[in-house]
N, C-alpha and C positions, 0 to 999 in steps of 0.2 A: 748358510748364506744369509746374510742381513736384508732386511727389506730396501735398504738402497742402492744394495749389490743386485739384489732382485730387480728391482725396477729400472738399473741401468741397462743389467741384461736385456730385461723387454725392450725398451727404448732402442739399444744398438740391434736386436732383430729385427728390429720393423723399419729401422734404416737401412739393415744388409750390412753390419760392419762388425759382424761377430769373431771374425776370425782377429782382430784386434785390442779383442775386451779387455787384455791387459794395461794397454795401451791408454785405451778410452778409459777405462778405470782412473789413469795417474792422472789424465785429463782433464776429468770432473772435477777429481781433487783438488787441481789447480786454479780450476777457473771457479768454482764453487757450483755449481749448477749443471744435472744431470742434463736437461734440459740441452742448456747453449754448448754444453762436450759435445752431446750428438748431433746439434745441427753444423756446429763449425768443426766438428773434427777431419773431415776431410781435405779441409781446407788446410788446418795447424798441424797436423799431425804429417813430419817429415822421415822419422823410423828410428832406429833405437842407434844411440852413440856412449861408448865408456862416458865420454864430456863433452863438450859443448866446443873447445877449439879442438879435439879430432872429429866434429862436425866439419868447421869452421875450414880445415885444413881439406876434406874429402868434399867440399863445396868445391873452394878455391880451386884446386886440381880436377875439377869436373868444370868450371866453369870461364876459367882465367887461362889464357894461353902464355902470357907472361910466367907467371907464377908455378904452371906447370911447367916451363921452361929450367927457372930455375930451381928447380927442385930433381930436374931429372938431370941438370948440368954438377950439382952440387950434392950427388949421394951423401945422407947421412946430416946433412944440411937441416934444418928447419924453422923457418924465421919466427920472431916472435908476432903475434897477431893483438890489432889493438879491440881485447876480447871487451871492452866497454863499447865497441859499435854491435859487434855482434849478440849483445845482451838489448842490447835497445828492439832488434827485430825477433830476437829468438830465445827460447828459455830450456833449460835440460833439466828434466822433472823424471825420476824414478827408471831413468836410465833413458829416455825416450827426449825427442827432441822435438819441438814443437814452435810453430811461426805465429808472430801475434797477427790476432786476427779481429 
């Protein structure tokens, strides 16, 4: 293990978020600093998606009664999403999905 794999470990135990070290790990990476992953990872850290619009789609159908509408009227349907808004709030890094924070 590398000394910054080392020290994010430590850092995510003494926050209590070890069981996501994978997670926190692509985190780091992203944001550059061990540091701000573990203080804002709670906050950016939404859970692991193949991409970013099948985030985008199991948002919309969690959160949109419209859209879960048509989607349940229209099996096999899937509209397209304008994935330029949803990169402005969101970014999918190492299979993980994450909210700017």
């Amino acid at each position: 293990m590398s000394r910054t794999a080392e020290y994010l470990t430590e850092l995510a135990e003494d926050a209590g978020i070890v069981a996501e070290l994978e997670a926190l790990t692509a985190y780091a990476a992203l944001v550059g600093s061990a540091e701000y992953a573990v203080d804002t990872f709670e906050d950016a850290y939404e859970g692991e998606w193949d991409d970013l619009e099948d985030f985008a789609h199991d948002r919309l159908m969690e959160t949109d009664d419209e859209y879960r509408a048509a989607m349940e009227s229209c099996r096999g349907w899937r509209p397209s999403l304008d994935m330029i808004a949803w990169h402005c709030d969101f970014i999918h890094s190492g299979g993980y999905v994450f909210r700017s924070v």
